[in-house]
Structures are given as structure tokens and as C-alpha cells.
C-alpha positions as CSV (number, residue, x, y, z in Angstrom):
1,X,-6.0,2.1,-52.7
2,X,-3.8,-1.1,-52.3
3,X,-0.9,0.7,-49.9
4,X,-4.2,2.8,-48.1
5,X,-5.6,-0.6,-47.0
6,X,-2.2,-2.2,-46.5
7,X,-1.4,1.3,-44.3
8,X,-4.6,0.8,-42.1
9,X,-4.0,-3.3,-41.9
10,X,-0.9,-2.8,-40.4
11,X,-1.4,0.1,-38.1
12,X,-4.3,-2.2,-36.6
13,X,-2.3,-4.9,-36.4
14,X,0.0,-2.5,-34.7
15,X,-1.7,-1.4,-32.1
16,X,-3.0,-4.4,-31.1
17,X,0.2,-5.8,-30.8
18,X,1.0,-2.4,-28.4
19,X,-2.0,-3.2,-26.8
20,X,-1.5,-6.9,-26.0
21,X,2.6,-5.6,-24.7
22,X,0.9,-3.1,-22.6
23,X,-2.1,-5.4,-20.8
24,X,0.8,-8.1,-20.0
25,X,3.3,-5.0,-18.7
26,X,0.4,-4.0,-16.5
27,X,-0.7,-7.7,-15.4
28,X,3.2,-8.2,-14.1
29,X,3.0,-5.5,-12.6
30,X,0.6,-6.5,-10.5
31,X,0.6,-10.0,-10.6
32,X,-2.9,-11.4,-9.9
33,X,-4.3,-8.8,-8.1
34,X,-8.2,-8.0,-9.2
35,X,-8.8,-5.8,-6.5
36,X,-6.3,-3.0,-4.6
37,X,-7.4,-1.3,-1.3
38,X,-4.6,1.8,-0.5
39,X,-4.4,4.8,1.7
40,X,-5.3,8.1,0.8
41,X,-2.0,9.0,2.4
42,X,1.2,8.6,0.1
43,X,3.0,5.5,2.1
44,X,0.1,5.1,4.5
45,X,-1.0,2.2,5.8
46,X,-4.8,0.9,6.1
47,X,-5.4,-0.6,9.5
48,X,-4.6,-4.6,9.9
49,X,-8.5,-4.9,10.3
50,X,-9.2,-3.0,7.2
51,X,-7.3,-6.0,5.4
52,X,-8.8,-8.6,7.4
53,X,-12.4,-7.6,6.4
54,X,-11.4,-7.4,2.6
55,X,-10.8,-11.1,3.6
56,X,-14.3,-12.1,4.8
57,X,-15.5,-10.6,1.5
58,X,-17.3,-13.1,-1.1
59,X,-15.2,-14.0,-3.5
60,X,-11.6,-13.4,-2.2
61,X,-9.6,-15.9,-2.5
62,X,-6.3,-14.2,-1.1
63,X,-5.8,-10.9,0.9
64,X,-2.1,-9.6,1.5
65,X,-1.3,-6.1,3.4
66,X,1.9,-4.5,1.9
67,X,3.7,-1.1,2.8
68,X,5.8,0.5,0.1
69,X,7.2,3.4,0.0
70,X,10.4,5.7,-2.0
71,X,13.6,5.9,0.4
72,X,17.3,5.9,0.6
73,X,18.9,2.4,0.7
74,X,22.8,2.1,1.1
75,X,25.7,-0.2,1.9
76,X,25.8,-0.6,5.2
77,X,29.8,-0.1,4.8
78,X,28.9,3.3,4.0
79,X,29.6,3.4,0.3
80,X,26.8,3.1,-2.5
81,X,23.4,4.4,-2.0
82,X,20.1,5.0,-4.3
83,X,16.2,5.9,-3.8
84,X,14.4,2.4,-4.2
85,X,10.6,1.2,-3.8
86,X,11.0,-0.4,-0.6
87,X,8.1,-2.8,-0.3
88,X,7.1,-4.7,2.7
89,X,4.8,-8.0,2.3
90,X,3.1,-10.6,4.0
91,X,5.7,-12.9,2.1
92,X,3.8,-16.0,1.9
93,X,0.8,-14.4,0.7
94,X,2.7,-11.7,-1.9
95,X,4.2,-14.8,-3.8
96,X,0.8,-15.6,-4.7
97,X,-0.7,-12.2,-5.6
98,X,2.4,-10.5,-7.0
99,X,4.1,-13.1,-8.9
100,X,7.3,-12.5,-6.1
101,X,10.3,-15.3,-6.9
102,X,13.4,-16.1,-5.7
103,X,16.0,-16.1,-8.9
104,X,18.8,-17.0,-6.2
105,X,18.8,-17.4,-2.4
106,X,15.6,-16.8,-0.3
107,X,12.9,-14.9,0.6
108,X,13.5,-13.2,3.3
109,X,12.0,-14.7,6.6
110,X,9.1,-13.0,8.6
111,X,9.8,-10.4,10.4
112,X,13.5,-11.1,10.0
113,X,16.3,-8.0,9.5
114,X,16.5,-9.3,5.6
115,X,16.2,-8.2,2.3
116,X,15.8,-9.6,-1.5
117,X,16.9,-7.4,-3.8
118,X,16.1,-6.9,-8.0
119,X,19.4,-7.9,-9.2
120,X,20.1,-4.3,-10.9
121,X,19.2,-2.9,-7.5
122,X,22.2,-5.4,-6.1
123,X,25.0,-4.5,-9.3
124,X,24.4,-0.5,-8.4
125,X,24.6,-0.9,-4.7
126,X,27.5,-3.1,-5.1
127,X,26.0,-6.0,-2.7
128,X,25.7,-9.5,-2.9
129,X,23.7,-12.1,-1.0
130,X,25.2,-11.8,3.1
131,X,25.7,-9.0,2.5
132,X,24.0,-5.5,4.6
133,X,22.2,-2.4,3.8
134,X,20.8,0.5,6.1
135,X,17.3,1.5,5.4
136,X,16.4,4.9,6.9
137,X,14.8,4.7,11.0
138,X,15.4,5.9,14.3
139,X,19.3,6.5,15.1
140,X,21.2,4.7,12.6
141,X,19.2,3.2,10.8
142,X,18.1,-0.6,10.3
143,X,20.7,-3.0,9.2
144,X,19.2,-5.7,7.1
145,X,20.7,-8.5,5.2
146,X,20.4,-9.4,1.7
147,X,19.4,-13.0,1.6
148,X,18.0,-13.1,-1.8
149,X,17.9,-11.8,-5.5
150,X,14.0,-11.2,-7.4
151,X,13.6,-13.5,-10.3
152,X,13.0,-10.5,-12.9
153,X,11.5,-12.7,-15.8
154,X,8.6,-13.4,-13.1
155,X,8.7,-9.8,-11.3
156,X,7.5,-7.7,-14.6
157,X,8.1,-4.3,-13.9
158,X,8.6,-4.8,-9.9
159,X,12.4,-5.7,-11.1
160,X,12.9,-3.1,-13.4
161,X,14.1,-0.5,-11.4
162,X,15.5,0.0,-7.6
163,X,13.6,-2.2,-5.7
164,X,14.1,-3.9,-1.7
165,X,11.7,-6.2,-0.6
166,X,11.2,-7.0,2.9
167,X,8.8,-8.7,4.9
168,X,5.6,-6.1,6.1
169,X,7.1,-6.3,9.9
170,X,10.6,-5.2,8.9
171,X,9.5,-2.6,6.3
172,X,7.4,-0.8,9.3
């Protein structure tokens, strides 16, 4: 009787535990988002006026548009290149929603032809801060420069795995 209720104590302690891991995977993932309007249409966009009424809305405190999508990210020398979540943000408002830091350089300016990077992302690509990537577009591509490196420890799961961040301008 003894080991049964030790068993059951500990399996509930257990899975709370799990449970507890899992909420704060999930809340890094998505920083301190409450609310998440997206398109019907994988790596759609909703319409700049879509976001801007989501901002009139009681009880919003922030409203960021972001476009992410799977593609092909390489050196721009030509050599390494990977599938990564490219994610373009309204960078000033993503820091606030999405938990986004800098670990080293910058954030990459609006607009700008520049990149930060998860620093896994940077080791498999062989890159460092300066240096250029291609994303996929019309022609050659776009060249863009990595100015910075994600703080992981603050990123959750966003720096787990291949990911570029731009900002929303540059990722369209």
C-alpha cells in the first residue's frame, strides 16, 4: 500500500513538473503574446489594416505584424546553406511581444538589408557578424548582412533551431 501511494505521489508530482516545463516552453515560445491573428494561407500575410484595427481594439496594449516563413538561407560566398524560419518583424514592437534580444551585436535596422541570426543558425552556416547571406527573391537573390546574434536564453524555442530574423520590410 505504502509503494502504491508513494507510486501515485510521485507520478503527480511528475507530471506537474512536465506540465509546468511545457507551459514555460510554450510561453517562450511566444513571448507575451495573448492574442495571434494569421493567414489562412501558409506564409500569408493579413493586410497592414487588418493589424492596425487589432490595435484600436480594447484592451491591446501592443500589436506587431510579422511574416515568417520556411526557406533556403546560404552564404552569400556560395558555400553553406540550410532551410530556416525566416521571420520578418516590426523590430521595435517584436522585442516586446516575443521576448527578441540581442546576445551580441544589433538588431537589425528597419527596413535595412540585415539579419540576426540564432547562434546555431550562425555555427552551421559558417557566418559571423559582417558577414552576408542570400535569402531566396527575384534574380539573385537578396544579400543581407548579419549584424547580430539572438540571445537564446531569452528566445525559448525561437533559437532552437535555424532561425533569420529580419525586419518585416526586408523579409517581404
Amino acid at each position: 500500500m505504502v509503494l502504491g501511494v508513494a507510486l501515485i505521489f510521485g507520478t503527480m508530482t511528475a507530471s506537474a513538473t512536465v506540465m509546468a516545463q511545457l507551459r514555460a516552453a510554450m510561453y517562450d515560445l511566444g513571448g507575451e503574446v495573448d492574442l495571434a491573428f494569421v493567414s489562412v494561407v501558409p506564409g500569408g500575410e493579413l493586410p497592414h489594416t487588418a493589424a492596425e484595427a487589432v490595435t484600436r481594439l480594447d484592451g491591446i496594449a501592443v500589436a506587431a505584424e510579422s511574416l515568417n516563413v520556411s526557406t533556403a538561407v546560404a552564404r552569400a560566398d556560395g558555400g553553406n546553406a540550410l532551410d530556416a524560419a525566416l521571420s520578418g518583424y516590426d523590430l521595435e514592437r517584436a522585442t516586446k511581444l516575443f521576448g527578441i534580444a540581442v546576445d551580441q551585436g544589433r538588431l537589425p535596422g528597419d527596413g535595412a538589408a540585415e539579419a540576426l541570426l540564432s547562434p546555431r543558425t550562425a555555427q552551421r552556416l559558417g557566418v559571423r557578424i559582417g558577414d552576408d547571406l542570400r535569402l531566396p527573391g527575384p534574380a539573385d537573390g537578396q544579400l543581407v548582412r548579419v549584424v547580430g546574434l539572438l540571445d537564446t536564453g531569452r528566445a525559448g524555442l525561437m533559437g532552437s533551431g535555424p532561425v533569420v530574423i529580419t525586419s518585416l520590410g526586408t523579409a517581404r
